[in-house]
Biopython code that builds the backbone (N, CA, C, O; Angstrom):
import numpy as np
from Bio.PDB.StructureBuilder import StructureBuilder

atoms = [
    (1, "UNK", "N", (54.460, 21.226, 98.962)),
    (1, "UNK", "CA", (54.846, 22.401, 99.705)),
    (1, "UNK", "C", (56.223, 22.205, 100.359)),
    (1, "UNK", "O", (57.128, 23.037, 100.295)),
    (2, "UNK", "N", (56.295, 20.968, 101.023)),
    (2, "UNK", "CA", (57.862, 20.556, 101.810)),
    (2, "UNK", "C", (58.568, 20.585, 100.437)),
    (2, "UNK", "O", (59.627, 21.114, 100.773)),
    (3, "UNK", "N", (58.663, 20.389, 99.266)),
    (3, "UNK", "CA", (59.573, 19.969, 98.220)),
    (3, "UNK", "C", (60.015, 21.782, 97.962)),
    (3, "UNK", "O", (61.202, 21.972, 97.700)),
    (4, "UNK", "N", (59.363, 22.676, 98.014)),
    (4, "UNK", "CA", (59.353, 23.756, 97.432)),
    (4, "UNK", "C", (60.401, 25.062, 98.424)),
    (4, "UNK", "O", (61.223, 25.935, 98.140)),
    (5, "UNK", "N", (59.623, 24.410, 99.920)),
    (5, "UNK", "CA", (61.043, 24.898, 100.656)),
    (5, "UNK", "C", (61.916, 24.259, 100.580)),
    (5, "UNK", "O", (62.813, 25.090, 100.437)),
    (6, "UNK", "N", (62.545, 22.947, 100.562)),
    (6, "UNK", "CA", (63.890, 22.694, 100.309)),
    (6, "UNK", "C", (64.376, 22.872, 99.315)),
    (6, "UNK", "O", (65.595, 22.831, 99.484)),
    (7, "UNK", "N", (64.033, 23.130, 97.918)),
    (7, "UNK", "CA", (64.376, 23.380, 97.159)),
    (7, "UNK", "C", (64.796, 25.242, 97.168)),
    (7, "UNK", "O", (65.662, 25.721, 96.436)),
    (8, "UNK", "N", (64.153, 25.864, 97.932)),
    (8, "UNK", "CA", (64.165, 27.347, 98.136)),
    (8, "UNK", "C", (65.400, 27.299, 99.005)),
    (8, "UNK", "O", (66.467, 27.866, 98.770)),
    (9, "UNK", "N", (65.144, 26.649, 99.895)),
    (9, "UNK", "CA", (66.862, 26.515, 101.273)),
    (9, "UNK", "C", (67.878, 26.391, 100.081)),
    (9, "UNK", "O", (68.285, 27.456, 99.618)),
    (10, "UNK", "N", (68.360, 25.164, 99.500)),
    (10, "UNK", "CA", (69.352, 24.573, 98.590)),
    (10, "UNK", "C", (69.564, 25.813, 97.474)),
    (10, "UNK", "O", (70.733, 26.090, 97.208)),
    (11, "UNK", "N", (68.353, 26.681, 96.717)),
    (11, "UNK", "CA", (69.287, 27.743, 96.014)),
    (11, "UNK", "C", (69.667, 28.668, 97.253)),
    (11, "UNK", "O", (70.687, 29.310, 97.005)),
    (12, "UNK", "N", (69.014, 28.980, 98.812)),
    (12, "UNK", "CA", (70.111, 29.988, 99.158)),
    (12, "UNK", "C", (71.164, 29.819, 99.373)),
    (12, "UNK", "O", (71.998, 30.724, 99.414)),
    (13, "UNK", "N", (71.442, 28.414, 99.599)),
    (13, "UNK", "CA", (72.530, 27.636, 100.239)),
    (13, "UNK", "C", (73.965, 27.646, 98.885)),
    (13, "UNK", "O", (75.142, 27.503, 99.217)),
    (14, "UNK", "N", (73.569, 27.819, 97.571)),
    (14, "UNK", "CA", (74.467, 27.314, 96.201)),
    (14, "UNK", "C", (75.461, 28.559, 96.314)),
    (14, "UNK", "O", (76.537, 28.278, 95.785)),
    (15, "UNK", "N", (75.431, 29.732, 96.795)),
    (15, "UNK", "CA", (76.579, 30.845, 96.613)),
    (15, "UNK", "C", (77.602, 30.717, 97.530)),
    (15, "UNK", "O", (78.689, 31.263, 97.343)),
    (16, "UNK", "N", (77.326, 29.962, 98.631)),
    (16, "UNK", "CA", (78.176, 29.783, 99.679)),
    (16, "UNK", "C", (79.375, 29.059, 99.025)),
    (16, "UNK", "O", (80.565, 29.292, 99.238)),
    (17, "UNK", "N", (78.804, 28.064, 98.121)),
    (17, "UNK", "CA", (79.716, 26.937, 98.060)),
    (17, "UNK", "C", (81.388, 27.516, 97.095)),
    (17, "UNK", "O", (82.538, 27.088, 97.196)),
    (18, "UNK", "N", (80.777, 28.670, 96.185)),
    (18, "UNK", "CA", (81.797, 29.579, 95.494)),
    (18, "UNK", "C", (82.880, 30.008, 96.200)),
    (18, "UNK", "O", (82.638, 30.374, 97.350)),
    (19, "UNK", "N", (84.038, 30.063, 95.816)),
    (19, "UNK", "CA", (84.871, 30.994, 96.973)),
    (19, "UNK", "C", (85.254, 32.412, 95.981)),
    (19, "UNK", "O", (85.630, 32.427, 94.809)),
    (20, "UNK", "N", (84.987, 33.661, 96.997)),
    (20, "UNK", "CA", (85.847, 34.964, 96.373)),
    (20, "UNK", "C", (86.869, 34.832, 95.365)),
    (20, "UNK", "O", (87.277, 33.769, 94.897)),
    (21, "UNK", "N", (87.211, 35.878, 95.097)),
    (21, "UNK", "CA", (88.466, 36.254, 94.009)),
    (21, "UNK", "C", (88.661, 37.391, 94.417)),
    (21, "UNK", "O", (87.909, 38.365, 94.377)),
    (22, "UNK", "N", (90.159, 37.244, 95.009)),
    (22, "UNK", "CA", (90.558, 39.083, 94.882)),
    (22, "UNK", "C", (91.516, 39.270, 93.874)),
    (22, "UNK", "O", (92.599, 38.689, 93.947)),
    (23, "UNK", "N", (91.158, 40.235, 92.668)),
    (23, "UNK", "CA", (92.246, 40.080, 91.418)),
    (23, "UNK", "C", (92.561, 41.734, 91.468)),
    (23, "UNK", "O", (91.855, 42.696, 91.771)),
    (24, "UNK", "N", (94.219, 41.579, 90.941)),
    (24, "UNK", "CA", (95.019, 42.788, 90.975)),
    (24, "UNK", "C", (95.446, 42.624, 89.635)),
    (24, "UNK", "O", (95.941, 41.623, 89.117)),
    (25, "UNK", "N", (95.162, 43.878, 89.070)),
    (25, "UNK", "CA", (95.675, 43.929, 87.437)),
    (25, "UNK", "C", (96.670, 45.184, 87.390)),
    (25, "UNK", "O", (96.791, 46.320, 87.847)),
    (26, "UNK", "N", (97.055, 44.629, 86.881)),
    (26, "UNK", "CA", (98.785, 45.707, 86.150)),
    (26, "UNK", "C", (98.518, 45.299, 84.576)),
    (26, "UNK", "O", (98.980, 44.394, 83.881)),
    (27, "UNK", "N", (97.715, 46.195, 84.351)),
    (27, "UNK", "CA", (97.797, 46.057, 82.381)),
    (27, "UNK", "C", (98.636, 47.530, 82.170)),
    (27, "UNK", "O", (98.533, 48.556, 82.843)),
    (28, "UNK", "N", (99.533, 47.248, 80.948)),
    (28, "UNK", "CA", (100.355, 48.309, 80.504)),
    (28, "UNK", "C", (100.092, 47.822, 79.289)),
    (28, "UNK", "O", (100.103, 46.620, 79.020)),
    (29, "UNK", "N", (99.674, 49.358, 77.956)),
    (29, "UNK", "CA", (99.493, 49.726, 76.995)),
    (29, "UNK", "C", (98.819, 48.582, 76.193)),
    (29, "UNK", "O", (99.094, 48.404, 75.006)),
    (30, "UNK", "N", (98.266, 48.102, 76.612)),
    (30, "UNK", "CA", (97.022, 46.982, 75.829)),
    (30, "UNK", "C", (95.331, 47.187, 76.473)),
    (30, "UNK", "O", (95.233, 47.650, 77.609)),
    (31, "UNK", "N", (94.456, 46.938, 75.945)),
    (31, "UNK", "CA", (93.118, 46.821, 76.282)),
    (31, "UNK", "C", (92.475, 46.285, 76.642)),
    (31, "UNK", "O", (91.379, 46.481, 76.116)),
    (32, "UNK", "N", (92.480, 45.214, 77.744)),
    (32, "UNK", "CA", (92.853, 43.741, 77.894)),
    (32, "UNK", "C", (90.704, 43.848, 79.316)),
    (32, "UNK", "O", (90.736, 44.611, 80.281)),
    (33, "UNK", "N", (90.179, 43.521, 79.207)),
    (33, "UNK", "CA", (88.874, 42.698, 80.162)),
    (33, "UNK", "C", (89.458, 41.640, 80.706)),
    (33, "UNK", "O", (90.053, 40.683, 80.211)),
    (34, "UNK", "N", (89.107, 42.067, 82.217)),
    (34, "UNK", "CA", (89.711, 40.472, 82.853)),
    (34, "UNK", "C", (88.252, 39.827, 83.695)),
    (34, "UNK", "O", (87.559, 40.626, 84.326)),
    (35, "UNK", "N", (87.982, 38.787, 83.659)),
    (35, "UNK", "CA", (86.522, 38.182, 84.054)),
    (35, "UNK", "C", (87.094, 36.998, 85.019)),
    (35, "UNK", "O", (88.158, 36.512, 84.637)),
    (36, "UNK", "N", (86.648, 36.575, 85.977)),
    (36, "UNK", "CA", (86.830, 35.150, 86.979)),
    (36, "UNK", "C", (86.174, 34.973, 87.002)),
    (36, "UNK", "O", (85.200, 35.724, 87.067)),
    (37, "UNK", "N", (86.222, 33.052, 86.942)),
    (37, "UNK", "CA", (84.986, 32.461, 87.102)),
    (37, "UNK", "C", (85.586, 31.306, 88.378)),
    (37, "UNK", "O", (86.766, 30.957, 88.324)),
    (38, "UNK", "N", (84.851, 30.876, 89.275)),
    (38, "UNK", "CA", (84.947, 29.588, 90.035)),
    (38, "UNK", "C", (84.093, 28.195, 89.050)),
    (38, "UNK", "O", (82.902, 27.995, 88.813)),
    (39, "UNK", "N", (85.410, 27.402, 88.649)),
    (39, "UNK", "CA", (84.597, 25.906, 88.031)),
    (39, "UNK", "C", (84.480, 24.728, 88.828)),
    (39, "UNK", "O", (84.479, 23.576, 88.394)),
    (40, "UNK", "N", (84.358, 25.165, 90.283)),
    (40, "UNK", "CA", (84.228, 24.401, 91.346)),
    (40, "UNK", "C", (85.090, 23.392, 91.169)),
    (40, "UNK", "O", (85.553, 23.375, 90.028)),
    (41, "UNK", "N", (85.632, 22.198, 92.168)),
    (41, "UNK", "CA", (86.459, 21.052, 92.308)),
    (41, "UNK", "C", (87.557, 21.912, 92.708)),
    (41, "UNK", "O", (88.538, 21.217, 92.441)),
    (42, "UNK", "N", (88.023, 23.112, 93.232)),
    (42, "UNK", "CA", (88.970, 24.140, 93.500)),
    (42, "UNK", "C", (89.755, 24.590, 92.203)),
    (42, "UNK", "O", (90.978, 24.718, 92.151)),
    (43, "UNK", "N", (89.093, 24.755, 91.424)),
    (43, "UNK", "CA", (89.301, 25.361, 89.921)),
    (43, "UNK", "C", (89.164, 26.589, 89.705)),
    (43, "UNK", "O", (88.010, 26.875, 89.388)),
    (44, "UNK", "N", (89.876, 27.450, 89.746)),
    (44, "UNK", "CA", (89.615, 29.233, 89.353)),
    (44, "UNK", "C", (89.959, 29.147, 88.129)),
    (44, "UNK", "O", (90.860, 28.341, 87.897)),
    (45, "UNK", "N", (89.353, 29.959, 86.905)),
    (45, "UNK", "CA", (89.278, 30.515, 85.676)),
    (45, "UNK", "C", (89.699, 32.122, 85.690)),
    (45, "UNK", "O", (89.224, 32.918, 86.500)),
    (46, "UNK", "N", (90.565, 32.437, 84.773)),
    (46, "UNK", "CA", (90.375, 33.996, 84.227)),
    (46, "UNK", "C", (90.166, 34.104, 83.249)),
    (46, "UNK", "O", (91.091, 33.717, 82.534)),
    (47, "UNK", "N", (88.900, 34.667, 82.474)),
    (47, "UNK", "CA", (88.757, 34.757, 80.832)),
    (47, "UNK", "C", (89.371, 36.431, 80.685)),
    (47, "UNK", "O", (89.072, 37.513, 81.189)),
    (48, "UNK", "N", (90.375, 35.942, 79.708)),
    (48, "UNK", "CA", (91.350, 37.632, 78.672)),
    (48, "UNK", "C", (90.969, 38.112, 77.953)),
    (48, "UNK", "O", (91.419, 37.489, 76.992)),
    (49, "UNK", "N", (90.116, 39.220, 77.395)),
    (49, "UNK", "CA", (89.749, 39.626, 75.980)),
    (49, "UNK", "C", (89.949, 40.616, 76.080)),
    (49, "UNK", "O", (89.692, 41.460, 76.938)),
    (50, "UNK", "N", (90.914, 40.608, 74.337)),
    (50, "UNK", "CA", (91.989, 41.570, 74.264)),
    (50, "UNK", "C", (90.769, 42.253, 72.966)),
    (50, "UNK", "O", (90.355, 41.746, 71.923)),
    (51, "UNK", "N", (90.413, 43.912, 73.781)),
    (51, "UNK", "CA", (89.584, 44.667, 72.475)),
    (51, "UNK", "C", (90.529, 45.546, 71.922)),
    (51, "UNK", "O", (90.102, 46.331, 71.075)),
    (52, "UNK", "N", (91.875, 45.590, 72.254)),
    (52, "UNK", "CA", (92.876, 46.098, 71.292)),
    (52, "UNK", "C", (93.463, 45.920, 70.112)),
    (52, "UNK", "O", (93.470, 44.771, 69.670)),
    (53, "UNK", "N", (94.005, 46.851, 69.433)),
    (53, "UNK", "CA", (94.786, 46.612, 68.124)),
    (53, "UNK", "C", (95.808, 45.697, 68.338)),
    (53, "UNK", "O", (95.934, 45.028, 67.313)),
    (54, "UNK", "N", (96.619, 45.349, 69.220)),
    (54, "UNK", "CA", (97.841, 45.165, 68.970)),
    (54, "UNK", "C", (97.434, 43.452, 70.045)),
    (54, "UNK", "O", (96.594, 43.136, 70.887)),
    (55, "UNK", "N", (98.518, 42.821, 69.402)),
    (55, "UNK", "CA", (98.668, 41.703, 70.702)),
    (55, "UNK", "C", (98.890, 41.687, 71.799)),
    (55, "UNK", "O", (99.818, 42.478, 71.972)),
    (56, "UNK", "N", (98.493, 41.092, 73.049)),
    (56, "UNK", "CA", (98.693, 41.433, 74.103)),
    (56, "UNK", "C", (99.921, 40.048, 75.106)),
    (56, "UNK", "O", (99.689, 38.925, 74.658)),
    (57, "UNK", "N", (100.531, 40.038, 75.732)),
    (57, "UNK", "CA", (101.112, 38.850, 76.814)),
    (57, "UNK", "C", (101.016, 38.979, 77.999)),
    (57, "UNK", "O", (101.579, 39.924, 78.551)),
    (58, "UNK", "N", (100.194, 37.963, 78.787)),
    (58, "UNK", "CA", (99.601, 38.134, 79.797)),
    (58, "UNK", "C", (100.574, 37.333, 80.831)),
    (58, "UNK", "O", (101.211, 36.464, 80.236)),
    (59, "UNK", "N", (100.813, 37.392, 82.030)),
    (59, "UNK", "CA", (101.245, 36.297, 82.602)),
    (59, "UNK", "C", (100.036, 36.743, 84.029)),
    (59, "UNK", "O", (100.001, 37.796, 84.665)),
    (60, "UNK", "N", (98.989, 35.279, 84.205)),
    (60, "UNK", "CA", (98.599, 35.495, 85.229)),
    (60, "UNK", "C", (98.997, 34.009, 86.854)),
    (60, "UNK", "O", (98.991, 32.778, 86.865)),
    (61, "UNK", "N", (99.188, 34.742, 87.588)),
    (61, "UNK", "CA", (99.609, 34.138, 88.799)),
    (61, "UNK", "C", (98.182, 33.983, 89.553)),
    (61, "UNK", "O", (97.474, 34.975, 89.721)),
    (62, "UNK", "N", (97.794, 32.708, 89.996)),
    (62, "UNK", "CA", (96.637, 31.857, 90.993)),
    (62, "UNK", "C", (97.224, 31.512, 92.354)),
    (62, "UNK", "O", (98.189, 30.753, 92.451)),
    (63, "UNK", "N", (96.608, 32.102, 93.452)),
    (63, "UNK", "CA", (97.258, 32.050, 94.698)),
    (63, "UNK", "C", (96.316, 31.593, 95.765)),
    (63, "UNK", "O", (95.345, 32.306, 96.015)),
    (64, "UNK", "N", (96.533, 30.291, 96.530)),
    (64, "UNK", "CA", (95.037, 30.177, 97.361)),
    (64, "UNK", "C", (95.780, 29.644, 98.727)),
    (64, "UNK", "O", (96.073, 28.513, 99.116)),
    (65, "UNK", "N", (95.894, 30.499, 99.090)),
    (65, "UNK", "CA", (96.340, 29.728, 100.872)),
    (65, "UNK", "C", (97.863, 29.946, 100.591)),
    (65, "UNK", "O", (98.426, 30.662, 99.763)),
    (66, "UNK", "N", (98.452, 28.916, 101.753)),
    (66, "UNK", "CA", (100.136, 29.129, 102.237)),
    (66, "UNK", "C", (100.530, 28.222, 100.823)),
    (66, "UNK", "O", (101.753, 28.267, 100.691)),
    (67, "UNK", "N", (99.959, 27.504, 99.844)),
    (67, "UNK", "CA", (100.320, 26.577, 99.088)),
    (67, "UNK", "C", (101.246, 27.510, 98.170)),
    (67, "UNK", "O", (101.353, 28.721, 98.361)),
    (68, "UNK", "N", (101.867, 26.843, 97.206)),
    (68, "UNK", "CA", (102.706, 27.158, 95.899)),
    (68, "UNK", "C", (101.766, 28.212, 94.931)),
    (68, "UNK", "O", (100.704, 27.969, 94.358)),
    (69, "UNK", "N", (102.394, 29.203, 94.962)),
    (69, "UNK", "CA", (101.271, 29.905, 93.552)),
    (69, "UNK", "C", (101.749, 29.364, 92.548)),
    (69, "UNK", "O", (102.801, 28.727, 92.489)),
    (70, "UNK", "N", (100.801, 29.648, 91.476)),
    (70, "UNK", "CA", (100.599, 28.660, 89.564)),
    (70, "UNK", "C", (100.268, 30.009, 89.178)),
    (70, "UNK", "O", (99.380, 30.785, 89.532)),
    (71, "UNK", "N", (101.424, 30.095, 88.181)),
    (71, "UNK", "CA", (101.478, 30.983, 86.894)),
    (71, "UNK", "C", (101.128, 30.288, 85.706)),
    (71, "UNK", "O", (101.782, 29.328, 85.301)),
    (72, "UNK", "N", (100.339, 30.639, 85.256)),
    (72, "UNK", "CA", (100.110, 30.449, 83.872)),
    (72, "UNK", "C", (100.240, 32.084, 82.535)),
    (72, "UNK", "O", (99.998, 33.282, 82.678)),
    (73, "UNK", "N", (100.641, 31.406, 81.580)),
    (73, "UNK", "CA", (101.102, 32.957, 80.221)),
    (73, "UNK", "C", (100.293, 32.864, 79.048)),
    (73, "UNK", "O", (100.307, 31.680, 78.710)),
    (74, "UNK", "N", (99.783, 33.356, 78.475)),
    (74, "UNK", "CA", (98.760, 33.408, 77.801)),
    (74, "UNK", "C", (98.980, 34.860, 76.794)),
    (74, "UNK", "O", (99.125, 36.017, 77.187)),
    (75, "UNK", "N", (98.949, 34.395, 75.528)),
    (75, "UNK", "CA", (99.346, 35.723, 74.402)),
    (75, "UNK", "C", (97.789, 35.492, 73.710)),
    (75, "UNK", "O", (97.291, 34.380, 73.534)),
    (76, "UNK", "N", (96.955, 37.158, 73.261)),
    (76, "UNK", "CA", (96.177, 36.944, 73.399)),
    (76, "UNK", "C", (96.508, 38.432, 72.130)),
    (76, "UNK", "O", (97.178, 39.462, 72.207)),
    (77, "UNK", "N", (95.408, 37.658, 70.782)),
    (77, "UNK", "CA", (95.903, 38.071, 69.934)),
    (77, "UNK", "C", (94.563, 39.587, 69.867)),
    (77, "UNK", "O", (93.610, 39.619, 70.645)),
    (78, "UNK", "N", (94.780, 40.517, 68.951)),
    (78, "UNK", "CA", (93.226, 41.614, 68.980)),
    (78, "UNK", "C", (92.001, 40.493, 68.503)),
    (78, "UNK", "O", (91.955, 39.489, 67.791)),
    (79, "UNK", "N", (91.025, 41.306, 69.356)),
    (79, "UNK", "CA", (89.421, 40.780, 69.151)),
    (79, "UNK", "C", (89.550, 39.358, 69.520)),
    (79, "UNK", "O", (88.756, 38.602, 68.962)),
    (80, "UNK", "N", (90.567, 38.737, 70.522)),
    (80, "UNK", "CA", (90.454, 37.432, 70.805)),
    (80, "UNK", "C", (89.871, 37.057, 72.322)),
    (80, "UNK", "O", (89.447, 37.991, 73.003)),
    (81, "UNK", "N", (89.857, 36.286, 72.628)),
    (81, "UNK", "CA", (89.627, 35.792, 74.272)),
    (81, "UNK", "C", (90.319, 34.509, 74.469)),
    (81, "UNK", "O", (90.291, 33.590, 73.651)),
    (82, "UNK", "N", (91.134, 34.486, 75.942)),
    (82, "UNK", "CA", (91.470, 33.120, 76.280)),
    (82, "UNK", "C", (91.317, 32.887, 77.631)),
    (82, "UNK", "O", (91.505, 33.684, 78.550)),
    (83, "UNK", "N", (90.911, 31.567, 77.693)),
    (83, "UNK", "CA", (90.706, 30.974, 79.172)),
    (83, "UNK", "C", (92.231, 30.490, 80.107)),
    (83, "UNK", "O", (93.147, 29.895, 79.540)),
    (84, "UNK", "N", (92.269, 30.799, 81.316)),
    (84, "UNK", "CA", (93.316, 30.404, 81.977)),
    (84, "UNK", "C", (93.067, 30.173, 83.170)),
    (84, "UNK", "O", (92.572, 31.039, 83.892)),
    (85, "UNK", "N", (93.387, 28.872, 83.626)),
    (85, "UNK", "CA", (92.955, 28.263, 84.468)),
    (85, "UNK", "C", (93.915, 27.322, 85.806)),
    (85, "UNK", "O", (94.997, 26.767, 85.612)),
    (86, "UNK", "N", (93.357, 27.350, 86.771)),
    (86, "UNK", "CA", (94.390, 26.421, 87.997)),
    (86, "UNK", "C", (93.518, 26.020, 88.653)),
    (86, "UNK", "O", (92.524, 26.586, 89.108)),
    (87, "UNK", "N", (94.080, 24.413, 88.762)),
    (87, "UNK", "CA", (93.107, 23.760, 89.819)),
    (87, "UNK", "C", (94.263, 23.735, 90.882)),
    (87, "UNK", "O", (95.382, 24.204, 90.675)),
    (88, "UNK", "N", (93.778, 23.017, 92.270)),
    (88, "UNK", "CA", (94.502, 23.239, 93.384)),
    (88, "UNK", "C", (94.130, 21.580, 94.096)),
    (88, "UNK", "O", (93.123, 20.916, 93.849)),
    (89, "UNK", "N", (95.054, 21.270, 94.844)),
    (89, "UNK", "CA", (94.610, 19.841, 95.518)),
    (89, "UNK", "C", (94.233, 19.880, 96.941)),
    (89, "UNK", "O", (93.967, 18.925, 97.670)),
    (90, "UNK", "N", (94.256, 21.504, 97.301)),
    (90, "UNK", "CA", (93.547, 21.498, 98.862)),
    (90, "UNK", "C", (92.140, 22.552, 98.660)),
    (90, "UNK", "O", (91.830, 23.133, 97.620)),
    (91, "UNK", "N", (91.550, 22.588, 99.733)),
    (91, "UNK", "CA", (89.815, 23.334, 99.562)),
    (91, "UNK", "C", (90.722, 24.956, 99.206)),
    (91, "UNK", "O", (91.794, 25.398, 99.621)),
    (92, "UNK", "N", (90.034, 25.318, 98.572)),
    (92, "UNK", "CA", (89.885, 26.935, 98.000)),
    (92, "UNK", "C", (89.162, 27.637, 98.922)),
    (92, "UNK", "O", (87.955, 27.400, 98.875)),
    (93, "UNK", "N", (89.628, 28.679, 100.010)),
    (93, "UNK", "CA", (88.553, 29.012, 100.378)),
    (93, "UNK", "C", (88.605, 31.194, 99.957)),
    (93, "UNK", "O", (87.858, 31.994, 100.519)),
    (94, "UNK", "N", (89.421, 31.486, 99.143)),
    (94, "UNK", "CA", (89.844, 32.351, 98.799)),
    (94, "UNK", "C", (90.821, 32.801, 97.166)),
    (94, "UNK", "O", (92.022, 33.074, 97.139)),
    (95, "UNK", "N", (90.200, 32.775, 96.369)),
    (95, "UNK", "CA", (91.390, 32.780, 95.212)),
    (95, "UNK", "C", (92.014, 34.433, 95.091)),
    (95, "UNK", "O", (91.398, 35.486, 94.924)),
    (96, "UNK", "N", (93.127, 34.233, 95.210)),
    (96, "UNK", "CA", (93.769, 35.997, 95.208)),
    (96, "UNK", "C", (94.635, 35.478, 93.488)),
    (96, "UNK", "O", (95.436, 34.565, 93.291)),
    (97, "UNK", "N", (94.027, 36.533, 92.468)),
    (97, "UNK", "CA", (94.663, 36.555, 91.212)),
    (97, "UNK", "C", (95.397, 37.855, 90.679)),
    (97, "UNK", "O", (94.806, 38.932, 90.602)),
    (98, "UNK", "N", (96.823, 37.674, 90.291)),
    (98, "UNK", "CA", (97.587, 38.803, 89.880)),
    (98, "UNK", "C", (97.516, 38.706, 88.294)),
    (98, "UNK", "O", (97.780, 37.692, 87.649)),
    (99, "UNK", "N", (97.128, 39.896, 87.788)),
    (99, "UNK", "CA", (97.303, 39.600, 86.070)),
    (99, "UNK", "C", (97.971, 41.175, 85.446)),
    (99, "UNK", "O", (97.555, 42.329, 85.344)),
    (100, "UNK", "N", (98.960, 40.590, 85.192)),
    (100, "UNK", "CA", (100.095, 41.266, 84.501)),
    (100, "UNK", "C", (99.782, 41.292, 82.421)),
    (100, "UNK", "O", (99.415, 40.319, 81.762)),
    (101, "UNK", "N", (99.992, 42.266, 82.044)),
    (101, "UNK", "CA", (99.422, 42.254, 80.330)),
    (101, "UNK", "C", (100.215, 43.328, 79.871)),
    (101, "UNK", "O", (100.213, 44.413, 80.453)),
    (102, "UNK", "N", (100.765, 43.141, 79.055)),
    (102, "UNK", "CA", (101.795, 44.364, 78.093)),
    (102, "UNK", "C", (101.930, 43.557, 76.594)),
    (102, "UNK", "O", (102.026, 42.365, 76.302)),
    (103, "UNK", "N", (101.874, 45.276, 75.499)),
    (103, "UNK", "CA", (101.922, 44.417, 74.709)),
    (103, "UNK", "C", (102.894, 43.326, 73.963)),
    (103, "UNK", "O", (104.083, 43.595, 74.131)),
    (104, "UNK", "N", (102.675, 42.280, 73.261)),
    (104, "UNK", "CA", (103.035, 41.076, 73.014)),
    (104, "UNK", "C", (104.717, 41.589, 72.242)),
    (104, "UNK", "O", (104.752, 42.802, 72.039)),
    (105, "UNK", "N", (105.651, 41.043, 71.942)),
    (105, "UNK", "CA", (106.897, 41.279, 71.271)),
    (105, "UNK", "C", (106.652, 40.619, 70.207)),
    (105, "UNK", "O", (105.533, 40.109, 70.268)),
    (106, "UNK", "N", (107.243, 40.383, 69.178)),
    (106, "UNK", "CA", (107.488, 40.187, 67.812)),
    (106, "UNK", "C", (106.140, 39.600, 67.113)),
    (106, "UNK", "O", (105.015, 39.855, 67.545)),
    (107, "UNK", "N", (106.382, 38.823, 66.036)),
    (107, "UNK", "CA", (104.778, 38.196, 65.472)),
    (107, "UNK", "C", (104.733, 36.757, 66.007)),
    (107, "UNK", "O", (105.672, 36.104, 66.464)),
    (108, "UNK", "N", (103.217, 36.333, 65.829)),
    (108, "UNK", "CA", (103.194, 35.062, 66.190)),
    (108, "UNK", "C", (104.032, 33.809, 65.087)),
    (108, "UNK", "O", (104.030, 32.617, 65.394)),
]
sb = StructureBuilder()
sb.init_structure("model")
sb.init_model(0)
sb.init_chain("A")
sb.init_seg("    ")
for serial, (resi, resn, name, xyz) in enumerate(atoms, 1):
    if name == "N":
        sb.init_residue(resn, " ", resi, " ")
    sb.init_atom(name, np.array(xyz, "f"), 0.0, 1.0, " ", f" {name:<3s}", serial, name[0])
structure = sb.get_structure()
C-alpha cells in the first residue's frame, strides 16, 4: 500500500520537472507542422513536417533566459520531417521558440 502511494506522488510529481515552450511561427507559403518536445538535461526539440509540395527552409531560433539564443536551419524537403534541437548549460526553466519557414530556393 506505502509502495503504491509513492509511486502515485512521483507520477504527480514527473510534469513539473518539464519546462513550457512558448513558440512563435512566421511560416510564409509552405505547409510546414511545428511540434516541441522537452528531452530533458535542458534539451528543447522542434520536430518540422513539411505536408507541402514544394521544399521548405526553416530557420528556428531557441531562447531560454538572459543567455545567448541558438539558431539552428533546417531545409525540409515535401512529405519529410526533421528534428532540431538545443541543449543549454544552465537550468531551462522556460523555452521561448521562434520558427521562421518559406519556401526553400533552388534544388537540393
Amino acid at each position: 500500500m506505502r509502495t503504491c502511494f509513492m509511486l502515485a506522488g512521483l507520477l504527480m510529481v514527473a510534469p513539473a520537472w518539464s519546462f513550457p515552450f512558448e513558440v512563435s511561427e512566421k511560416i510564409k507559403g509552405v505547409d510546414i507542422a511545428v511540434e516541441t518536445m522537452d528531452l530533458g538535461d535542458n534539451t528543447g526539440a522542434v520536430s518540422l513536417e513539411n505536408y507541402g509540395s514544394d521544399a521548405a527552409q526553416c530557420n528556428v531560433r531557441f531562447r531560454s533566459g538572459p543567455g545567448v539564443p541558438v539558431s539552428r536551419n533546417a531545409r525540409i524537403e515535401p512529405g519529410q520531417k526533421s528534428h532540431v534541437t538545443a541543449g543549454f548549460n544552465h537550468q531551462v526553466i522556460r523555452m521561448r521558440v521562434d520558427v521562421r519557414c518559406q519556401p526553400a530556393k533552388g534544388k537540393r
